[in-house]
MILO-325955 format. One line per field, with one value per atom (N, C-alpha, C, O, CB): residue number from 1; residue in three letters; x, y, z; atom name. Coordinates in pm, whole numbers, plus 32768, in hexadecimal, padded with zeros to 4 digits. Glycine has a CB too. Example, Ala and Ser with C-alpha at 12.3 -4.5 7.8 and 13.67 -1.06 7.14 Angstrom:
2
pos <- (1, 1, 1, 1, 1, 2, 2, 2, 2, 2) $
code <- (ALA, ALA, ALA, ALA, ALA, SER, SER, SER, SER, SER) $
c1 <- (8527, 84CE, 8528, 8590, 846B, 8505, 8557, 850A, 853D, 8580) $
c2 <- (7DC7, 7E3E, 7EB6, 7EB4, 7E41, 7F1F, 7F96, 8003, 8072, 7FC4) $
c3 <- (830C, 830C, 830C, 834E, 8389, 82C4, 82CA, 8313, 8324, 823C) $
site <- (N, CA, C, O, CB, N, CA, C, O, CB) $
//
This chain:
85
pos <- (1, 1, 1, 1, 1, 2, 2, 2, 2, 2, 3, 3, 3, 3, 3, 4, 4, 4, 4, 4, 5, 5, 5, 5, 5, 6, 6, 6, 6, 6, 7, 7, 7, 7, 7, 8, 8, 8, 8, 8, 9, 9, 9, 9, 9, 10, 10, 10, 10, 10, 11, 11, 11, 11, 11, 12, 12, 12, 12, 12, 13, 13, 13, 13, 13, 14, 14, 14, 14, 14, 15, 15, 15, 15, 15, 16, 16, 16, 16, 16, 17, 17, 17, 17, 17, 18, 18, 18, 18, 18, 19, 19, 19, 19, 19, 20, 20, 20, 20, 20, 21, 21, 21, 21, 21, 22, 22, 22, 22, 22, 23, 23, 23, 23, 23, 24, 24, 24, 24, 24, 25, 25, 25, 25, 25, 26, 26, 26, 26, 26, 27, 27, 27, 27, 27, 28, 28, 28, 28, 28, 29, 29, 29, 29, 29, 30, 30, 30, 30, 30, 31, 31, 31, 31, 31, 32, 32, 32, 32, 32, 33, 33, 33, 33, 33, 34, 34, 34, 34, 34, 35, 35, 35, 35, 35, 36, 36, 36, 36, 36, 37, 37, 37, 37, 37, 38, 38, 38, 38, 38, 39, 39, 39, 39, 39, 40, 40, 40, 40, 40, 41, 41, 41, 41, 41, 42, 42, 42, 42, 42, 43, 43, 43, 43, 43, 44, 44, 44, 44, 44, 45, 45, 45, 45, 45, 46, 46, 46, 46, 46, 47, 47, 47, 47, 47, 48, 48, 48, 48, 48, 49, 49, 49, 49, 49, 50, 50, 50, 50, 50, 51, 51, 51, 51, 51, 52, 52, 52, 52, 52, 53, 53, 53, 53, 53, 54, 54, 54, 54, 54, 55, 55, 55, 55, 55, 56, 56, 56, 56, 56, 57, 57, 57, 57, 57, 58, 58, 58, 58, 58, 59, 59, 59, 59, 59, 60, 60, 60, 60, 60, 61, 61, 61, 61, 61, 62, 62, 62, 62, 62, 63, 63, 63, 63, 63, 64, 64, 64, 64, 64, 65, 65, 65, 65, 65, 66, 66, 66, 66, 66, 67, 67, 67, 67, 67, 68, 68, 68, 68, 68, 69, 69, 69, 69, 69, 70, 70, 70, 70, 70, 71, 71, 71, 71, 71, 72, 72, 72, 72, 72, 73, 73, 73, 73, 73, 74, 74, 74, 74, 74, 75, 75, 75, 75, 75, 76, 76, 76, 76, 76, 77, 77, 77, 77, 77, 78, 78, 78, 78, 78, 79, 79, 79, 79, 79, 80, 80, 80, 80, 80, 81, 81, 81, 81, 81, 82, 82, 82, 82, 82, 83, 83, 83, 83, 83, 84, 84, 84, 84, 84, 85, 85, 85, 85, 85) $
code <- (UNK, UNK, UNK, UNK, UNK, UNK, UNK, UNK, UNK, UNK, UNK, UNK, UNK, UNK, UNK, UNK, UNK, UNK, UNK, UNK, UNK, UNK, UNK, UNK, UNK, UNK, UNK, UNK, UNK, UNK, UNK, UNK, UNK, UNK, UNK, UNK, UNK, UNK, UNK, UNK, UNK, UNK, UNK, UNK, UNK, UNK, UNK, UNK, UNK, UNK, UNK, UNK, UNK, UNK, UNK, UNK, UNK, UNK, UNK, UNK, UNK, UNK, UNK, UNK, UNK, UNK, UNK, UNK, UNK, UNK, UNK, UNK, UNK, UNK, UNK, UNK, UNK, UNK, UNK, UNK, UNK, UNK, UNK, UNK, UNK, UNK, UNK, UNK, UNK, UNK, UNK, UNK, UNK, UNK, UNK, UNK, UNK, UNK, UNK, UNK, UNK, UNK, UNK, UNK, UNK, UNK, UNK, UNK, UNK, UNK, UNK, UNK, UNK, UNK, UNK, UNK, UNK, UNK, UNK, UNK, UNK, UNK, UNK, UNK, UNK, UNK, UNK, UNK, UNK, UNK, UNK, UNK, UNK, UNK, UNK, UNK, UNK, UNK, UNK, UNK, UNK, UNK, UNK, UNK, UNK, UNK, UNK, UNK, UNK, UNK, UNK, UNK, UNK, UNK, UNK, UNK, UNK, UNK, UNK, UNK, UNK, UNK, UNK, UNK, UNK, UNK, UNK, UNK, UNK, UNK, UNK, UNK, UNK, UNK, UNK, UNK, UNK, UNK, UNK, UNK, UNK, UNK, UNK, UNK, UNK, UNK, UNK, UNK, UNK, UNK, UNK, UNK, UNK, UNK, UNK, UNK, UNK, UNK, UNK, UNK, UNK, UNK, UNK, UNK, UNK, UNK, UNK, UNK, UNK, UNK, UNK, UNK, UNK, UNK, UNK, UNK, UNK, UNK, UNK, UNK, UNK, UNK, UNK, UNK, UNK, UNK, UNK, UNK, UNK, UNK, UNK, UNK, UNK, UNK, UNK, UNK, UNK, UNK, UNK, UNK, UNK, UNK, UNK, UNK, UNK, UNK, UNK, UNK, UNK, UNK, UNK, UNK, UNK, UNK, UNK, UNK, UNK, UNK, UNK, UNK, UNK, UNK, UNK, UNK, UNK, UNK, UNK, UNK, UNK, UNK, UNK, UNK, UNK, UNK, UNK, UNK, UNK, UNK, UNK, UNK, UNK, UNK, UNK, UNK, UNK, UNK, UNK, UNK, UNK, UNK, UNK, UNK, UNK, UNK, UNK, UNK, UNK, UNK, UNK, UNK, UNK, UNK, UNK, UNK, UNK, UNK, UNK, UNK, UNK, UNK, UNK, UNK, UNK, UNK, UNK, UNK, UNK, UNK, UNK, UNK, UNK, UNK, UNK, UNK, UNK, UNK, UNK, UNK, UNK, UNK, UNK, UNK, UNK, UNK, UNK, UNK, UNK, UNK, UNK, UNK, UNK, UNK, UNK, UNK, UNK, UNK, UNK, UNK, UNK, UNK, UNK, UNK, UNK, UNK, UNK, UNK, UNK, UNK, UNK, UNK, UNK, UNK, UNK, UNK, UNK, UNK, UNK, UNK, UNK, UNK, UNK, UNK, UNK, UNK, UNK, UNK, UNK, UNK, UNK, UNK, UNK, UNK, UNK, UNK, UNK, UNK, UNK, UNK, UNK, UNK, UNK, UNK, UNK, UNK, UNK, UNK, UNK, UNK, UNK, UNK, UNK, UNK, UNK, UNK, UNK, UNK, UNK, UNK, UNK, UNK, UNK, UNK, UNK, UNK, UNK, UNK, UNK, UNK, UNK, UNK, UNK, UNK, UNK, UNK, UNK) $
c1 <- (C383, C3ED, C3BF, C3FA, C468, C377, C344, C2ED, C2F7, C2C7, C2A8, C26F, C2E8, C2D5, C240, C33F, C3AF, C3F6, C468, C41B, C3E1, C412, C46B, C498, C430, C495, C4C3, C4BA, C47F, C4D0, C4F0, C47A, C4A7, C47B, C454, C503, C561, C585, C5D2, C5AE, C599, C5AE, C5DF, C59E, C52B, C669, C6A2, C6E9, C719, C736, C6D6, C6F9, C786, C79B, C693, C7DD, C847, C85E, C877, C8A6, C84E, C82E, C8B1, C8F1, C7D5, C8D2, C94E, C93B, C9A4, C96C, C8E8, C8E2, C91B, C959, C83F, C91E, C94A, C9C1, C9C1, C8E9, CA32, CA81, CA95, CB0D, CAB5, CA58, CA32, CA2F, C9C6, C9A6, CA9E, CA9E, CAB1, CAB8, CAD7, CAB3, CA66, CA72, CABE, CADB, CA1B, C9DE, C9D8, C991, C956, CA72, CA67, CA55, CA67, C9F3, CA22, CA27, C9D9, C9FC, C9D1, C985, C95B, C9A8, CA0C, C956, C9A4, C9EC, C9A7, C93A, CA39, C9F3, C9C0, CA10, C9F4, C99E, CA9D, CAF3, CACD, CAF5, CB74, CA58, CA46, C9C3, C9A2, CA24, C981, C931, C96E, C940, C8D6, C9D0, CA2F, CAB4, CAF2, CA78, CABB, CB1A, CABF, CAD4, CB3D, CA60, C9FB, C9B6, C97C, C972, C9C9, C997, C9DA, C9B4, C98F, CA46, CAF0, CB05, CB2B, CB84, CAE5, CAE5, CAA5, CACA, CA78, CA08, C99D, C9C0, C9D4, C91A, C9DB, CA2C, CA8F, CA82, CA8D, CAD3, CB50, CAFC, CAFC, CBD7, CAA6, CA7E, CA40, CA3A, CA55, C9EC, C979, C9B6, C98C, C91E, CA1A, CA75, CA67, CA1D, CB41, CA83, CAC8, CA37, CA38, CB31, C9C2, C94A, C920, C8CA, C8C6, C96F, C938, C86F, C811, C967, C87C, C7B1, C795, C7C8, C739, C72F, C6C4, C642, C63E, C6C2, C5DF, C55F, C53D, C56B, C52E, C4C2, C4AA, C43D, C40F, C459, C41C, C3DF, C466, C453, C34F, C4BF, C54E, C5A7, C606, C5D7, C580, C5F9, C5D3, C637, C5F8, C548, C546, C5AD, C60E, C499, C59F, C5EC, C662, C68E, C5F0, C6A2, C74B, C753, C7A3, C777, C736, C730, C738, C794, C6DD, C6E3, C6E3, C73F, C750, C67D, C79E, C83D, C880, C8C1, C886, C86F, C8C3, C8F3, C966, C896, C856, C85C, C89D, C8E2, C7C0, C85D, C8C7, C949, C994, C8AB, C97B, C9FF, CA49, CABC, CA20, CA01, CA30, CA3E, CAA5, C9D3, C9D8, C9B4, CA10, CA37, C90A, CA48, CAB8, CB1E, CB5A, CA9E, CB48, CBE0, CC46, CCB6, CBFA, CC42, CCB2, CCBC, CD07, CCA4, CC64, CC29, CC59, CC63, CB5B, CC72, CC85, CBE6, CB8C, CCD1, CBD8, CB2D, CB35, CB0D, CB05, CB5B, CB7A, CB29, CAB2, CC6D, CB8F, CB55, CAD7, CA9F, CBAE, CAD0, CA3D, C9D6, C974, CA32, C9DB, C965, C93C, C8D2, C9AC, C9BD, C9A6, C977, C93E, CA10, C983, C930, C8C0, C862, C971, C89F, C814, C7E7, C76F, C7DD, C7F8, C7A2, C7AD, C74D, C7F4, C7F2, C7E9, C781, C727, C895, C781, C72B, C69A, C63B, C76B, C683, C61C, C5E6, C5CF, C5F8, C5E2, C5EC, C571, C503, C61A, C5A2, C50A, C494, C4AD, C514, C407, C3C5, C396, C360, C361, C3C2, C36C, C310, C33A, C39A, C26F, C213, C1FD, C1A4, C1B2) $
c2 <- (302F, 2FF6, 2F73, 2F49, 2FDF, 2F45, 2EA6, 2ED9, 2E85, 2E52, 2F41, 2F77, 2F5A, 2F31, 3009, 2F70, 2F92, 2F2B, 2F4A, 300E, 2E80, 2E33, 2E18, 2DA5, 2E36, 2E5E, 2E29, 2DC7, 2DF7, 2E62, 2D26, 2CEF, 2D04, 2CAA, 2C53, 2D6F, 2D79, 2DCA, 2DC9, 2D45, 2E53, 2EC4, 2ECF, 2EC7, 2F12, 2EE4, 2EE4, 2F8E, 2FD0, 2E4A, 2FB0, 3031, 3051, 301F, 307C, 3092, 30CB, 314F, 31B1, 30B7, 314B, 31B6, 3205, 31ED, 3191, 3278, 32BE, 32FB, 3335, 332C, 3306, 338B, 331C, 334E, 33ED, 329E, 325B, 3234, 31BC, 31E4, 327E, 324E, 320C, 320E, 3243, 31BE, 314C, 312C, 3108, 3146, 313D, 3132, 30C1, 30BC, 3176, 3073, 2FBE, 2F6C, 2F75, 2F5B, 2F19, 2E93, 2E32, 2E20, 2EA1, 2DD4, 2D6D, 2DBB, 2E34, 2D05, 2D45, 2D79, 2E03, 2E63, 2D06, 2E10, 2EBA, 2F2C, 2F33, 2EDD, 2F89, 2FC4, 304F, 303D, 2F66, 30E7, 313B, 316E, 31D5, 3182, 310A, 314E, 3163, 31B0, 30FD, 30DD, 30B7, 311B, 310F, 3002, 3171, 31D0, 3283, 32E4, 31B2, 3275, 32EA, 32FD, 3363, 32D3, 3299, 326C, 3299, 32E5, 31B1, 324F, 3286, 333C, 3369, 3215, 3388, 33C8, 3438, 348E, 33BB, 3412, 344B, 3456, 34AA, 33AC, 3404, 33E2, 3464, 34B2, 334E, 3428, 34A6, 350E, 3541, 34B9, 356A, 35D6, 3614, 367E, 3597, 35CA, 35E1, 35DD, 3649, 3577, 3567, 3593, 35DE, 3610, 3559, 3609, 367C, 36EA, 3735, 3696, 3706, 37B8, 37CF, 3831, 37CE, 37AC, 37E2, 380F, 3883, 378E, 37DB, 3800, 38BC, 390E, 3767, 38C0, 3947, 3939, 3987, 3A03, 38CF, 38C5, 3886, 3892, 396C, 3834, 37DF, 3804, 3817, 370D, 3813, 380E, 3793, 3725, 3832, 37C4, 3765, 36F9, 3697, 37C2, 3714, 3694, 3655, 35F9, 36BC, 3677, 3603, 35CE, 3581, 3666, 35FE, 35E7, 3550, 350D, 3630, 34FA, 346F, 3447, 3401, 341E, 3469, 3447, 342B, 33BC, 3492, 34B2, 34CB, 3445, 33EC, 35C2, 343A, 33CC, 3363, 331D, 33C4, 3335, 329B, 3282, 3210, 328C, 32FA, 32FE, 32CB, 3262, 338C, 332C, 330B, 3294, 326B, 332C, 324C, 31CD, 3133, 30D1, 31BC, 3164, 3120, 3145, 30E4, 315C, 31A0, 31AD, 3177, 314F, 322B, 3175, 3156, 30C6, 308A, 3182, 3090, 2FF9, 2FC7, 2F55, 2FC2, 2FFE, 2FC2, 3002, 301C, 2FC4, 3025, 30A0, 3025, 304B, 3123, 2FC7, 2F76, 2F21, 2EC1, 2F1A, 2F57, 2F0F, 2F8D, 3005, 2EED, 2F3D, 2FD2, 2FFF, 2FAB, 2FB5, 3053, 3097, 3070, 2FFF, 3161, 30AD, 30CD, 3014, 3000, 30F3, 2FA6, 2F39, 2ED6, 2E70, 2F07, 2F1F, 2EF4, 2F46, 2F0A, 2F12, 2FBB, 3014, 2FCE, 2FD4, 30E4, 2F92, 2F32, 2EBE, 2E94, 2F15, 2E77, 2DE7, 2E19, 2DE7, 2D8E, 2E70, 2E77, 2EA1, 2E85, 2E9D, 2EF1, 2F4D, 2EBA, 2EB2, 3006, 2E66, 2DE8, 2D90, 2D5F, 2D80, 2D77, 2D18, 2D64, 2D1A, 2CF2, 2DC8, 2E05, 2E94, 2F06, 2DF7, 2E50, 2EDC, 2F10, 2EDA, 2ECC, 2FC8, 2FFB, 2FE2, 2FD2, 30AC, 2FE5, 2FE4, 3054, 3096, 2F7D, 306A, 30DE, 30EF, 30F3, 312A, 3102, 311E, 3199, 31A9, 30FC) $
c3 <- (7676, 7628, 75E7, 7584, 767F, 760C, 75F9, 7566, 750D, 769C, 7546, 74EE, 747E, 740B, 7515, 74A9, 7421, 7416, 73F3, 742C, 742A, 742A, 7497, 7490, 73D0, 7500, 755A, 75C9, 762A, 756D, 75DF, 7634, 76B8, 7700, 761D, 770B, 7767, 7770, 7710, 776D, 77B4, 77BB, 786D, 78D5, 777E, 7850, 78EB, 78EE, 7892, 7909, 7989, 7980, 79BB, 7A2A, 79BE, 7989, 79DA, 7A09, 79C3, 79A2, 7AC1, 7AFF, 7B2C, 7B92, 7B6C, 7ABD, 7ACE, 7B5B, 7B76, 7A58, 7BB7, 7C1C, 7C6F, 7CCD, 7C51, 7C71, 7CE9, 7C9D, 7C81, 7D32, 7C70, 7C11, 7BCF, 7BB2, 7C17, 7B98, 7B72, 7AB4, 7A7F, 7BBE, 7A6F, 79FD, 7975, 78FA, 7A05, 79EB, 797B, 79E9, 7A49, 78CE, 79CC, 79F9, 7993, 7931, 7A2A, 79E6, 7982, 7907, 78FA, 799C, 788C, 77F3, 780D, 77C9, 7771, 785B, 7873, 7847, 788E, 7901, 77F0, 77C9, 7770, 773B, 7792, 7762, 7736, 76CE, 7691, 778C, 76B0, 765E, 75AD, 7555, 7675, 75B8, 7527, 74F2, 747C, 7518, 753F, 752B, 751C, 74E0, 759D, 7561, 7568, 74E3, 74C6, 7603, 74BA, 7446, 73BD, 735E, 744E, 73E1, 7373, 7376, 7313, 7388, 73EC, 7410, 73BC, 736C, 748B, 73EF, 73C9, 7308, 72B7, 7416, 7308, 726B, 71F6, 719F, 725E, 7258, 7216, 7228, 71BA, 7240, 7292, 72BF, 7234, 71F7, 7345, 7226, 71F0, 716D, 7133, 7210, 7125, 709F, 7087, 7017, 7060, 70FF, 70F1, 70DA, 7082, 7169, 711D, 7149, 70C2, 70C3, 7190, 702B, 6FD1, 6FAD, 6F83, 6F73, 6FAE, 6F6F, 6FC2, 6FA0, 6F99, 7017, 7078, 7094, 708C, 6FFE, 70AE, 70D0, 705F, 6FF0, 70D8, 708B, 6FF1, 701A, 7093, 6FDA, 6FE5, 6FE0, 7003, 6FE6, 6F6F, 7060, 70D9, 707F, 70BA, 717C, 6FF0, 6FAE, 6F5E, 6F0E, 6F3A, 6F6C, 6F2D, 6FAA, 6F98, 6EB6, 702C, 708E, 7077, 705C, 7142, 707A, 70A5, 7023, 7041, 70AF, 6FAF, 6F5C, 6F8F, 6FAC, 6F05, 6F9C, 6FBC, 7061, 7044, 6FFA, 70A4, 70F7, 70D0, 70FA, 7132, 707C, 7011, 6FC7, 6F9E, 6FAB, 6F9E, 6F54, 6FAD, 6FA8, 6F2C, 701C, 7088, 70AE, 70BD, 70E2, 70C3, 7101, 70A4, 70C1, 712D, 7034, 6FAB, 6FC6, 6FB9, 6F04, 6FE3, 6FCC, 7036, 7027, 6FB4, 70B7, 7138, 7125, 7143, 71B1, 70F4, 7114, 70AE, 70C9, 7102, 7030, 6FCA, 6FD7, 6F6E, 6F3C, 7032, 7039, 7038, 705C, 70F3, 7023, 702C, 6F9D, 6F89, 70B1, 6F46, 6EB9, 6E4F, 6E68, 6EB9, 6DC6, 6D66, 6D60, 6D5B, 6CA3, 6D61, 6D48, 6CBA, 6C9E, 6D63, 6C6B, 6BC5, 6BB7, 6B9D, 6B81, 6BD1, 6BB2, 6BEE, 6BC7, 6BAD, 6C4B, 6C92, 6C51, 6C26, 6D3E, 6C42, 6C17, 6B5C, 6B1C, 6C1D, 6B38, 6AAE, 6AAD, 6A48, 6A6A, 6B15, 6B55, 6B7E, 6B41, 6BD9, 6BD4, 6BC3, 6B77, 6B86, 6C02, 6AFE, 6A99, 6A3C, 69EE, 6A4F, 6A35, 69BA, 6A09, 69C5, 698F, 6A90, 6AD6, 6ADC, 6AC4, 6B71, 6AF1, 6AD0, 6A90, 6AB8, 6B24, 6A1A, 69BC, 69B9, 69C9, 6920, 6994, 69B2, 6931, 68B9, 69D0, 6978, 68F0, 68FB, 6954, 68C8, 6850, 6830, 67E8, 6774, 680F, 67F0, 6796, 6763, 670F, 67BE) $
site <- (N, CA, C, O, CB, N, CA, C, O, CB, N, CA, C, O, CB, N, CA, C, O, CB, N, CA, C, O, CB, N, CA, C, O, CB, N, CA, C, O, CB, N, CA, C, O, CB, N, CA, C, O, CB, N, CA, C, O, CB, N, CA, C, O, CB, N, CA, C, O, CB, N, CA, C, O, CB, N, CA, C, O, CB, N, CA, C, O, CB, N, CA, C, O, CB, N, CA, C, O, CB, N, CA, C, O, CB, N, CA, C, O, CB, N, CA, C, O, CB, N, CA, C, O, CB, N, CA, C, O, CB, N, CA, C, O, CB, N, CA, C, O, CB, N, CA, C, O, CB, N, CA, C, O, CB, N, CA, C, O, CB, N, CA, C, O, CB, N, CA, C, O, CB, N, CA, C, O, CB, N, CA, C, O, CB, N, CA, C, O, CB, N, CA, C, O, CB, N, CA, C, O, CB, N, CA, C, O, CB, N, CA, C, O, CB, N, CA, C, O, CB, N, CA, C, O, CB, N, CA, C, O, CB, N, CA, C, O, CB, N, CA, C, O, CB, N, CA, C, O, CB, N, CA, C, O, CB, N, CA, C, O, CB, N, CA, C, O, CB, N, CA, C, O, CB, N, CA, C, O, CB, N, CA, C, O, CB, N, CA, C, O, CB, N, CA, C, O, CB, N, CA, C, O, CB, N, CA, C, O, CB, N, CA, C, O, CB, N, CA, C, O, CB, N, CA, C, O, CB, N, CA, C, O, CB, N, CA, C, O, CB, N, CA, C, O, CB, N, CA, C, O, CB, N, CA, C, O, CB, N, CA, C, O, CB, N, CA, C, O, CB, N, CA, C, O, CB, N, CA, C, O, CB, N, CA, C, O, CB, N, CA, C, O, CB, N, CA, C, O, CB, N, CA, C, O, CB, N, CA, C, O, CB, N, CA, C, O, CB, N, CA, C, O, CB, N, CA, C, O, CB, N, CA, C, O, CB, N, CA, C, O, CB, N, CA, C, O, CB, N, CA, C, O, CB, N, CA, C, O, CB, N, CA, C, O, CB, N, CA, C, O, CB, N, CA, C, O, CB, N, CA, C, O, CB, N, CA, C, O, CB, N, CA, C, O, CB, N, CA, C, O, CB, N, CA, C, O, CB) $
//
């Protein structure tokens, strides 16, 4: 985990019932889990060279679900516009 920027990686051990510790918690991985689930179903399967794609939607969408998309996806395309040669 430390590979992926994490500097702290604490575990929560469901077999000893055990489902958060302190800020410890699994809801905010399952929320997201939940999410993908639900956007994926309509595709009936993606090809396993676009799933990382469809994940990276995901995670945009997860991480701004409380933002209009429509006007963020316009702040960033004005803050960094593509170049094209």
């Amino acid at each position: 985990m430390v590979n992926y920027g994490y500097k702290r990686h604490y575990r929560v051990k469901h077999g000893e019932n055990e489902f958060a510790l302190g800020h410890n918690h699994i809801n905010g991985i399952e929320n997201f889990w939940g999410l993908c689930k639900v956007r994926l179903a309509k595709f009936r399967g993606v090809h396993r060279h676009t799933f990382y794609l469809h994940i990276k939607e995901c995670e945009f969408r997860y991480n701004y679900r409380n933002q209009n998309l429509y006007l963020t996806l316009l702040k960033n395309f004005r803050n960094h516009p593509l170049k094209l040669s």
